[in-house]
C-alpha positions as CSV (number, residue, x, y, z in Angstrom):
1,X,94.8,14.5,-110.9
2,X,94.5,15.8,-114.4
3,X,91.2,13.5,-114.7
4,X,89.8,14.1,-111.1
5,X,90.3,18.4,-112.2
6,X,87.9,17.7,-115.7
7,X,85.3,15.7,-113.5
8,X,85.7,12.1,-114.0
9,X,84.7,10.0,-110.7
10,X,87.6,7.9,-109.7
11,X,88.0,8.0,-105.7
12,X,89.0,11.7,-105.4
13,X,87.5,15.4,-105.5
14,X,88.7,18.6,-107.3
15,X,91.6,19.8,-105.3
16,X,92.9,16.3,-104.4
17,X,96.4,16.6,-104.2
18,X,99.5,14.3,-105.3
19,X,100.1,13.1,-102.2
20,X,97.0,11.8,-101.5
21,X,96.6,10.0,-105.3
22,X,99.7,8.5,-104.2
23,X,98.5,7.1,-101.3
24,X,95.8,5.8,-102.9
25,X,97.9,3.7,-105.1
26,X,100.1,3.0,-102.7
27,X,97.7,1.1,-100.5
28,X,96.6,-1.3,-103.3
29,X,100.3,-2.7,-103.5
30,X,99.7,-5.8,-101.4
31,X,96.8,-6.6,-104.3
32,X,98.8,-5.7,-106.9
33,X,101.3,-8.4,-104.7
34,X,98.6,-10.8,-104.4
35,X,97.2,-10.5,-108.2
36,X,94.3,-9.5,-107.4
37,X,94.6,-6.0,-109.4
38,X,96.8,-5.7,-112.0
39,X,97.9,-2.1,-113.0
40,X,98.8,-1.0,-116.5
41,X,100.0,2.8,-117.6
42,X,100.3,4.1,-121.2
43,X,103.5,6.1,-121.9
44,X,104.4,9.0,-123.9
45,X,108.2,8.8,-123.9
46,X,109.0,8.7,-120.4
47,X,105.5,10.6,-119.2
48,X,102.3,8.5,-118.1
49,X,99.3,9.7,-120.2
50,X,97.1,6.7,-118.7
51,X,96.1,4.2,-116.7
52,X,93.7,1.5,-116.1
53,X,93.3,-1.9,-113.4
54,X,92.5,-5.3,-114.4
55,X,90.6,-6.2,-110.8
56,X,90.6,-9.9,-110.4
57,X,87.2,-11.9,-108.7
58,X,88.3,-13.3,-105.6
59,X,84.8,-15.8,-105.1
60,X,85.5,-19.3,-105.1
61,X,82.6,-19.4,-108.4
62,X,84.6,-16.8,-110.5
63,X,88.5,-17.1,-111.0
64,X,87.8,-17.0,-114.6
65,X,86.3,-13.3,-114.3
66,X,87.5,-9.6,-114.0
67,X,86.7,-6.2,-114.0
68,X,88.4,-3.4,-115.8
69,X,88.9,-0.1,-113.2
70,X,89.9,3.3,-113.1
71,X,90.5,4.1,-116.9
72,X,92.2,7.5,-116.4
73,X,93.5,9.3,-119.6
74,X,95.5,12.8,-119.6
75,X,93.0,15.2,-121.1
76,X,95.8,15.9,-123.4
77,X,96.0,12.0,-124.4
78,X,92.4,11.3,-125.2
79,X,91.1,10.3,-128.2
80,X,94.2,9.3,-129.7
């Protein structure tokens, strides 16, 4: 939410709500299941200050390839 408020373009508009960035997580868990995305979140003590996806290509052609996806940062936590 703290990344959607300064502008950055990762599925939501200013005003979204935790609820609804929850939900959006929420409904990748059978790909996180199926590793297909793979989720990882940067800590500060017990706090997440980041997050980013490893997405996984499903084709037949490209097992051996990924994409990296929503790399969300605190504002607080960048450029550190």
């Amino acid at each position: 939410m703290d990344a959607v408020e300064d502008g950055s373009g990762v599925n939501f508009l200013a005003g979204a709500t935790a609820d609804e960035t929850a939900a959006w997580w929420a409904t990748r868990t059978a790909l996180v299941e199926n590793e297909v995305i793979t989720p990882f979140a940067a800590f500060d003590g017990d706090r997440v200050v980041g997050s980013v996806v490893l997405i996984r290509s499903t084709n037949p052609n490209s097992p051996h390839r990924a994409e990296i996806g929503k790399v969300i940062v605190l504002r607080t936590h960048r450029r550190r």
